[in-house]
DSSP file (Angstrom, degrees, kcal/mol; ACC not computed):
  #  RESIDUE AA STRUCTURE BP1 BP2  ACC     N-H-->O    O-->H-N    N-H-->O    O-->H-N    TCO  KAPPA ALPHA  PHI   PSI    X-CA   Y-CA   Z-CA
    1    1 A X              0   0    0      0, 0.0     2,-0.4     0, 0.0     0, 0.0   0.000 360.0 360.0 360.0 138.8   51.0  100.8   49.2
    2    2 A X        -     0   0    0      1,-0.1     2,-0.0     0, 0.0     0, 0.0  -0.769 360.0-118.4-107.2 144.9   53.4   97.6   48.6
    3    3 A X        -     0   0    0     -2,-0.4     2,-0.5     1,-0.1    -1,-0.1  -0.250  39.1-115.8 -63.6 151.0   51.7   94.3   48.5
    4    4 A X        -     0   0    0      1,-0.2     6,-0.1     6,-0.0    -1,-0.1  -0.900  13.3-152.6-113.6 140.6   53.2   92.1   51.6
    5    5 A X  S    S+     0   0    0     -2,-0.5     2,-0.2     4,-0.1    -1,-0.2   0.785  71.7  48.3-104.3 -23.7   55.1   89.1   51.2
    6    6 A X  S >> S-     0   0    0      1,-0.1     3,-0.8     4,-0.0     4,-0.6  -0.695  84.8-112.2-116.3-178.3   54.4   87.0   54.6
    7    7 A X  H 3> S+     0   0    0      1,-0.2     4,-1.8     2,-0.2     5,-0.3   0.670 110.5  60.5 -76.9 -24.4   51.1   86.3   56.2
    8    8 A X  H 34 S+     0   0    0      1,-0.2     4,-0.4     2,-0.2    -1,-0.2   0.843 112.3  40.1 -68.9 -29.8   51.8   88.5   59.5
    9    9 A X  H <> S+     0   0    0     -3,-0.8     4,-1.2     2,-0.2    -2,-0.2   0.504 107.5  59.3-108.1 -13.9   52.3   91.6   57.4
   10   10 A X  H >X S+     0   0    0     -4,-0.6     4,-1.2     2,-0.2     3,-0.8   0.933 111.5  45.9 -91.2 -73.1   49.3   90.6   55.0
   11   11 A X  H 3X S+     0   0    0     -4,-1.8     4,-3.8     1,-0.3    -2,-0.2   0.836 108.2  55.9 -40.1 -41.3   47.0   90.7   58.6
   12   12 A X  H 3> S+     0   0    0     -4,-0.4     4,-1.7    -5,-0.3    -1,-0.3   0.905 104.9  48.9 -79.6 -29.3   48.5   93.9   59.6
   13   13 A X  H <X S+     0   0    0     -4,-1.2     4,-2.0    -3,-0.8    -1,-0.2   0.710 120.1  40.7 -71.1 -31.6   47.4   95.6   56.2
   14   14 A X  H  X S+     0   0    0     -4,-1.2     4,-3.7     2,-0.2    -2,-0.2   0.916 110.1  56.2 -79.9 -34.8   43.8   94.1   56.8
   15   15 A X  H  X S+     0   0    0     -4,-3.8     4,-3.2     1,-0.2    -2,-0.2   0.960 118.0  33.4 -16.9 -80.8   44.1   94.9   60.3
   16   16 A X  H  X S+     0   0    0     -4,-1.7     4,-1.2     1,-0.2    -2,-0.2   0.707 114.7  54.0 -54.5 -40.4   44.8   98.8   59.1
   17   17 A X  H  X S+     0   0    0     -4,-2.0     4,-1.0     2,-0.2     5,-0.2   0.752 114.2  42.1 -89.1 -13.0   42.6   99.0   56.1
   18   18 A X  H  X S+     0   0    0     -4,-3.7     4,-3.1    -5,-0.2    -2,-0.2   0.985 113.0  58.0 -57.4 -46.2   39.2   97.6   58.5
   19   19 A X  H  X S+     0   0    0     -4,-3.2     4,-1.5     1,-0.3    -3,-0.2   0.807 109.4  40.0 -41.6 -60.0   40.6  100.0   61.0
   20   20 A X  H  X S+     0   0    0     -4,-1.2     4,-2.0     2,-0.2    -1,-0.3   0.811 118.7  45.3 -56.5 -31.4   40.3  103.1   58.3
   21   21 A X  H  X S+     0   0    0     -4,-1.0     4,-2.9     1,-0.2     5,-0.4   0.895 112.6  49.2 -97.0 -24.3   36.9  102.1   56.9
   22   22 A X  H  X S+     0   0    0     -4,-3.1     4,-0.8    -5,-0.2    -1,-0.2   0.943 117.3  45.5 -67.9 -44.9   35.6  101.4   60.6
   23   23 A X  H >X S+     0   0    0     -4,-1.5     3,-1.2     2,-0.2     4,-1.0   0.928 115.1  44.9 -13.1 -93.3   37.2  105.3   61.4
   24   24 A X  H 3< S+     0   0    0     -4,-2.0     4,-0.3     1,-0.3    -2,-0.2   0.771 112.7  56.2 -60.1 -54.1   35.7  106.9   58.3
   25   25 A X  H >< S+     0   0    0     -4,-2.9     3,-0.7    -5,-0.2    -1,-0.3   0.924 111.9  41.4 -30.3 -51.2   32.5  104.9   59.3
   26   26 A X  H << S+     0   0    0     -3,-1.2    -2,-0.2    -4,-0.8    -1,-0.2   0.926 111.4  51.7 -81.0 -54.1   32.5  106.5   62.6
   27   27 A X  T 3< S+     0   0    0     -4,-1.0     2,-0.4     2,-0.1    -1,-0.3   0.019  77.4 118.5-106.6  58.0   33.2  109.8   61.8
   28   28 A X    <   -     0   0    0     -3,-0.7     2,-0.1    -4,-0.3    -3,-0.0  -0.839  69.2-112.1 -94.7 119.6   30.7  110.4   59.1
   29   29 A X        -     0   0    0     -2,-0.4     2,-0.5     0, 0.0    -2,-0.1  -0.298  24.9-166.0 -83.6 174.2   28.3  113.0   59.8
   30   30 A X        -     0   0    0     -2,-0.1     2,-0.1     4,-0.0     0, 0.0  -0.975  24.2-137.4-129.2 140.3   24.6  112.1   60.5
   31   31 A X    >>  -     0   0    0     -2,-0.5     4,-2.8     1,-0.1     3,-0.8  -0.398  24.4-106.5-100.0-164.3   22.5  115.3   60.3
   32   32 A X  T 34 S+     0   0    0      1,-0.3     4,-0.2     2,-0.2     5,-0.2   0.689 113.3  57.6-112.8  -7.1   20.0  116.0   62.6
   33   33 A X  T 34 S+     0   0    0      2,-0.1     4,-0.3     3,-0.1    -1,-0.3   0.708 110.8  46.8 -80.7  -3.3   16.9  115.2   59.8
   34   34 A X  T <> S+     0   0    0     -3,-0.8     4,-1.0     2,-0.1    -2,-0.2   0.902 112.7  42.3 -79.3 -38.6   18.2  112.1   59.4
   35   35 A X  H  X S+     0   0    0     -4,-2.8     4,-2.3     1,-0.2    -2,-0.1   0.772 117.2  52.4 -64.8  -2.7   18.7  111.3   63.2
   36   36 A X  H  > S+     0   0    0     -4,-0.2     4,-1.6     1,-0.2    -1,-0.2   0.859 117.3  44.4 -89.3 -16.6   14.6  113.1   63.9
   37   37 A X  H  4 S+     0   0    0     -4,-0.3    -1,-0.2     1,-0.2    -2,-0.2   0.585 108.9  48.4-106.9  14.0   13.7  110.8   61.3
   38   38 A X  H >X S+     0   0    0     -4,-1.0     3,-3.3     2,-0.1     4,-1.8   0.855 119.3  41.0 -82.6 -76.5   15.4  108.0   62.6
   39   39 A X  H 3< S+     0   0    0     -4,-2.3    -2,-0.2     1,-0.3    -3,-0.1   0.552 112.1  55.1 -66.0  -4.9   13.8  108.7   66.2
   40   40 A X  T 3X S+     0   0    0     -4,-1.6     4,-1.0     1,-0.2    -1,-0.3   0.620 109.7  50.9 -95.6 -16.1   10.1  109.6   64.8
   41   41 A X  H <> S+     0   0    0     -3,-3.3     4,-1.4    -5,-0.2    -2,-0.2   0.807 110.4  43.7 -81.2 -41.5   10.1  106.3   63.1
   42   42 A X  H  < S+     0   0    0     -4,-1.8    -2,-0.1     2,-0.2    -3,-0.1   0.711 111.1  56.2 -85.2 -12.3   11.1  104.3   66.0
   43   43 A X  H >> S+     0   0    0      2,-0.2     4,-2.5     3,-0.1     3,-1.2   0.919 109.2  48.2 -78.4 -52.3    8.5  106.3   68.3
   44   44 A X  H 3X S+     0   0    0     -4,-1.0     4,-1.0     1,-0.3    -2,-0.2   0.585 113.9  46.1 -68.0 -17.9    5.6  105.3   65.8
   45   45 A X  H 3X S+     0   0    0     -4,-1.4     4,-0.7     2,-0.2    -1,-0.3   0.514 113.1  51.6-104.2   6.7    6.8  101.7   65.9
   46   46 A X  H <> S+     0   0    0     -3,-1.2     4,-1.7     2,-0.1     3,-0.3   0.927 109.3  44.5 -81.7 -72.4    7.0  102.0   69.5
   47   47 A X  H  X S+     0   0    0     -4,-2.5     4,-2.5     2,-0.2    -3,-0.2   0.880 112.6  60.1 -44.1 -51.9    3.4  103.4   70.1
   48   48 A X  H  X S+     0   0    0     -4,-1.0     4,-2.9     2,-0.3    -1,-0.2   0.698 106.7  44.0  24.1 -78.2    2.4  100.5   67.5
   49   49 A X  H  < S+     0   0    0     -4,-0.7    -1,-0.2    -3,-0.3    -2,-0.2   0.947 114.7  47.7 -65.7 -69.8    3.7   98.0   69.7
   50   50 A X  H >X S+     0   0    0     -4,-1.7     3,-1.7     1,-0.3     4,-1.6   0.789 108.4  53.0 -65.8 -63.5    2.2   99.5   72.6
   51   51 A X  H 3X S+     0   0    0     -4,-2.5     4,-3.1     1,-0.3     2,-1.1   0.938 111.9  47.9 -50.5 -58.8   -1.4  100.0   70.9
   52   52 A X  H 3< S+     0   0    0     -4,-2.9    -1,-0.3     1,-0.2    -2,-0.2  -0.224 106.7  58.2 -97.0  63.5   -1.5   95.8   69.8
   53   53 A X  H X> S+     0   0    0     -3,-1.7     3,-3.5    -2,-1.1     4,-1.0   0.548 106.4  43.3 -62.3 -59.6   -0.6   94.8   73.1
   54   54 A X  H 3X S+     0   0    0     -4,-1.6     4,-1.7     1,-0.4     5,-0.3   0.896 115.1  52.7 -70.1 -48.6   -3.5   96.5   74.7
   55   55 A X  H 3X S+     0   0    0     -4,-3.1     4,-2.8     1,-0.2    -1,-0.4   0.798 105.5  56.2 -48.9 -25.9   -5.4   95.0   71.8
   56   56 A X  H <> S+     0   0    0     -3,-3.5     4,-2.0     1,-0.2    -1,-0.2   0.985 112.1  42.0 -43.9 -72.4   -4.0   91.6   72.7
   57   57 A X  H  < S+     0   0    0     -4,-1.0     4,-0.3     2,-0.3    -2,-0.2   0.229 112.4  48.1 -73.8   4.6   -5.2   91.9   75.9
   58   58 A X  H  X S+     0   0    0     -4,-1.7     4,-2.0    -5,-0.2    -1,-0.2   0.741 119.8  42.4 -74.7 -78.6   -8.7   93.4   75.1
   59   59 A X  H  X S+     0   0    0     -4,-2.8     4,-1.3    -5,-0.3    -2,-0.3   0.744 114.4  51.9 -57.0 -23.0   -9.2   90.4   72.2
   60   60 A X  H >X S+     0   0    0     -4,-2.0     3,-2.0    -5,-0.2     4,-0.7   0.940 110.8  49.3 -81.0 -75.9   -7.5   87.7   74.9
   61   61 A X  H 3> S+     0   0    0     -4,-0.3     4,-1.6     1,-0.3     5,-0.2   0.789 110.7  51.8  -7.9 -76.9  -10.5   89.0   78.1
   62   62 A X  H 3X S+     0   0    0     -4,-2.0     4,-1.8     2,-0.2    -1,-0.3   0.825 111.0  44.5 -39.6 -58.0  -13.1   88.6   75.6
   63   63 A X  H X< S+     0   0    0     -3,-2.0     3,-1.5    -4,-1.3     4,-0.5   0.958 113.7  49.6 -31.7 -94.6  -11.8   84.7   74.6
   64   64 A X  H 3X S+     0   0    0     -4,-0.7     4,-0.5     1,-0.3    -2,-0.2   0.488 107.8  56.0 -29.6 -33.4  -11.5   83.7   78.1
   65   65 A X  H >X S+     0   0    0     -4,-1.6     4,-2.7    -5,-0.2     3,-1.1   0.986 119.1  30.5 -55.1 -52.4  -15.1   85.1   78.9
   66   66 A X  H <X S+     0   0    0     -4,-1.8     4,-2.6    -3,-1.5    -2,-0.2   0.600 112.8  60.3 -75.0 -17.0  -16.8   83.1   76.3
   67   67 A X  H 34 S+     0   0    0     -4,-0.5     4,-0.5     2,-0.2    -1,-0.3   0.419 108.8  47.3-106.1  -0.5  -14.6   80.3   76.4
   68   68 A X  H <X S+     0   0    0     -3,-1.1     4,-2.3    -4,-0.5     5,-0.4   0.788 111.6  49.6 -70.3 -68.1  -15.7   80.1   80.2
   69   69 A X  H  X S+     0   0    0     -4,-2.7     4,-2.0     2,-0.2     3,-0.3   0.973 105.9  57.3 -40.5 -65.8  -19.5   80.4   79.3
   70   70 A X  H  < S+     0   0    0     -4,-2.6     4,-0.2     1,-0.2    -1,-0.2   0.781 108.5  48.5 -42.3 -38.5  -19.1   77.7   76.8
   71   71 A X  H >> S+     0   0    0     -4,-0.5     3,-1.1     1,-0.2     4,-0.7   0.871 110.8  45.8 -55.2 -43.2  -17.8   75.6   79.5
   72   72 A X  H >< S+     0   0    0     -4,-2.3     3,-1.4    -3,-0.3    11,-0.2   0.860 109.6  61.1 -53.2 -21.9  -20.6   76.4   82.0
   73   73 A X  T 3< S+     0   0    0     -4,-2.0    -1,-0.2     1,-0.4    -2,-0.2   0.692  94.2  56.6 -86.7 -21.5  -22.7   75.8   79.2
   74   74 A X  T <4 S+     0   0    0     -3,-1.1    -1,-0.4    -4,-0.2    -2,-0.2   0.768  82.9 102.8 -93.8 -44.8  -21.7   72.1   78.5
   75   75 A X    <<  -     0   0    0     -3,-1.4     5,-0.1    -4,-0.7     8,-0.0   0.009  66.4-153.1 -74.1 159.5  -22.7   71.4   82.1
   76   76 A X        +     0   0    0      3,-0.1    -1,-0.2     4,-0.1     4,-0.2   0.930  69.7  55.3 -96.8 -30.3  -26.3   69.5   81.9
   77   77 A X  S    S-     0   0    0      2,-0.1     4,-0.0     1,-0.1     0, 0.0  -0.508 118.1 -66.4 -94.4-177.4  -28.3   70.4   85.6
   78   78 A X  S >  S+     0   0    0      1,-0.2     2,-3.7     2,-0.2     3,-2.5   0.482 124.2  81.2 -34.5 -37.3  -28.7   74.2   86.7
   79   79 A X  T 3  S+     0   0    0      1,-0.3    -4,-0.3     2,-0.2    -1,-0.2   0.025  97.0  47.5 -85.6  18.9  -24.8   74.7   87.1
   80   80 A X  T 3  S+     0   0    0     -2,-3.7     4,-0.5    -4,-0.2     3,-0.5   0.581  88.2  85.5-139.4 -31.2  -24.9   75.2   83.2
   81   81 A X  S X> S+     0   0    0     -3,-2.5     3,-6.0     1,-0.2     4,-1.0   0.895  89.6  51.6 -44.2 -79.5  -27.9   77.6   83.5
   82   82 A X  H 3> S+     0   0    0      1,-0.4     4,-1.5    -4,-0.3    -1,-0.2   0.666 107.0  47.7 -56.1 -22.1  -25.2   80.7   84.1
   83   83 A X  H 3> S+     0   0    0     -3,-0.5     4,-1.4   -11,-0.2    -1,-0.4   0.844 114.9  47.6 -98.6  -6.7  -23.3   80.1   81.5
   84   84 A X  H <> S+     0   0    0     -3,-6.0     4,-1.2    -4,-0.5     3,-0.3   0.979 113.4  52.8 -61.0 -72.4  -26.7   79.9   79.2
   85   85 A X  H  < S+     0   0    0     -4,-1.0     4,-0.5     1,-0.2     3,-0.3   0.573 109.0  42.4  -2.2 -76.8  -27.8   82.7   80.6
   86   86 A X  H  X S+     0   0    0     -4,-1.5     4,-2.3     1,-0.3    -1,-0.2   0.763 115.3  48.8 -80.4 -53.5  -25.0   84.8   80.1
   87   87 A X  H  X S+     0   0    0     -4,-1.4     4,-4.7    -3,-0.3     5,-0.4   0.722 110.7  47.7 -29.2 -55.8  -24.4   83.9   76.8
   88   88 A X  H  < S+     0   0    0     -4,-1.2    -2,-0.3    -3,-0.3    -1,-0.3   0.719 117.1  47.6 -62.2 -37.4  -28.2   84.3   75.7
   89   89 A X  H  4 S+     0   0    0     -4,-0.5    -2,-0.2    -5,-0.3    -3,-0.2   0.947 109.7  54.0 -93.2 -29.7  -28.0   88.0   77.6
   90   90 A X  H >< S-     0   0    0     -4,-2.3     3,-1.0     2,-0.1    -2,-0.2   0.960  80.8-174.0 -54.0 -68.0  -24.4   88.8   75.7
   91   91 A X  T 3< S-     0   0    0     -4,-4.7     2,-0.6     1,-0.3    -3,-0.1   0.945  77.3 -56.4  51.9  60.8  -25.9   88.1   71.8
   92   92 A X  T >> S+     0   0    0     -5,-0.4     4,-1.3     1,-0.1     3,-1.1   0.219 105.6 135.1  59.4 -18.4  -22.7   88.5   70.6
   93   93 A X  H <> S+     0   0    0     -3,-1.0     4,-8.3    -2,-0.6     5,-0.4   0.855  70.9  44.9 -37.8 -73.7  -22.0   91.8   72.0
   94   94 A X  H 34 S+     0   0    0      1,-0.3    -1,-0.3     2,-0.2    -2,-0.1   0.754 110.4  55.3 -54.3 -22.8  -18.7   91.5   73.4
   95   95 A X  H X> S+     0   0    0     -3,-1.1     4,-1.8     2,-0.1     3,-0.9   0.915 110.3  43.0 -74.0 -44.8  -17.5   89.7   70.5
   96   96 A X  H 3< S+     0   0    0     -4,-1.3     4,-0.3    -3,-0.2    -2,-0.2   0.746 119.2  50.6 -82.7 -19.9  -18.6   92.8   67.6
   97   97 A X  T 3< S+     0   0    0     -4,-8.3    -1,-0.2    -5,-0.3    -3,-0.2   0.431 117.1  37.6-105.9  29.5  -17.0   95.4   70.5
   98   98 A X  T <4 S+     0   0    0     -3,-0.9     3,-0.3    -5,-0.4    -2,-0.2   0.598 118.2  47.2-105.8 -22.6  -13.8   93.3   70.7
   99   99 A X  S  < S+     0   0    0     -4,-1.8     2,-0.4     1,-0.3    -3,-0.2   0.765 138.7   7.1-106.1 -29.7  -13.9   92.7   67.0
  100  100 A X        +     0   0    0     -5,-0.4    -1,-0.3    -4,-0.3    -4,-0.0  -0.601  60.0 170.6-131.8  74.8  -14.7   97.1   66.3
  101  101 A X  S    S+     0   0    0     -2,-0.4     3,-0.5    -3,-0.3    -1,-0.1   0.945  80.2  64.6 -67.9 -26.4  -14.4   98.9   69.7
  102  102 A X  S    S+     0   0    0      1,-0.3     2,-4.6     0, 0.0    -1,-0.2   0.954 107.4  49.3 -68.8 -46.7  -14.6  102.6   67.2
  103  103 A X  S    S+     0   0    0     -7,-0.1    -1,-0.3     3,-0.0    -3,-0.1  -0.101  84.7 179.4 -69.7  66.7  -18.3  101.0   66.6
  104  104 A X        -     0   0    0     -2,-4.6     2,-0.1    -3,-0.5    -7,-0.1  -0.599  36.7-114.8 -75.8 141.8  -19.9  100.1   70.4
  105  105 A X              0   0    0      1,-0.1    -1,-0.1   -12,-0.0     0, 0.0  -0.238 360.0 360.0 -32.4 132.6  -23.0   98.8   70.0
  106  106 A X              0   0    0     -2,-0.1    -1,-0.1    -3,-0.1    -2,-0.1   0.142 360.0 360.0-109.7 360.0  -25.9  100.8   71.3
């Protein structure tokens, strides 16, 4: 290979040698334990994802109850009673099966 003396011919040799590696790149084989262990990784990060959504949106339900109650709770005549109540009849429950759902509370 001869070095090239102006800048058009200089391009065209980077041109040609990206062009080879991008080729050689391309047809390189991938065998088929790399690609199951390509697609068994991406499955597991899939389910993952999937699993702390739900958990999002378990742990979010839970907030929003209590952070409702707390509000009734602030009110001073009877209209505050429900959210005493609820609270007082909960004892934490919903919080220790948001916070461990394998353990539910008996």
């Amino acid at each position: 290979m001869t070095m090239p003396n102006d800048k058009q011919s200089r391009s065209e040799l980077v041109e040609r040698l990206v062009a080879g590696a991008a080729a050689a790149d391309r047809d390189r084989p991938y065998t088929s334990v790399t690609m199951t262990a390509a697609a068994s990784a991406i499955e597991a990060d899939q389910s993952r994802i999937k699993a702390l959504e739900a958990e999002n949106v378990r742990l979010r339900e839970v907030v929003e109850w209590y952070g409702e109650q707390a509000r009734l709770c602030r009110l001073i005549h009877s209209d505050g009673d429900v959210g005493r109540h609820a609270l007082s009849a909960d004892g934490g429950h919903r919080a220790r099966s948001a916070l461990n759902p394998e353990r539910e509370e008996k």
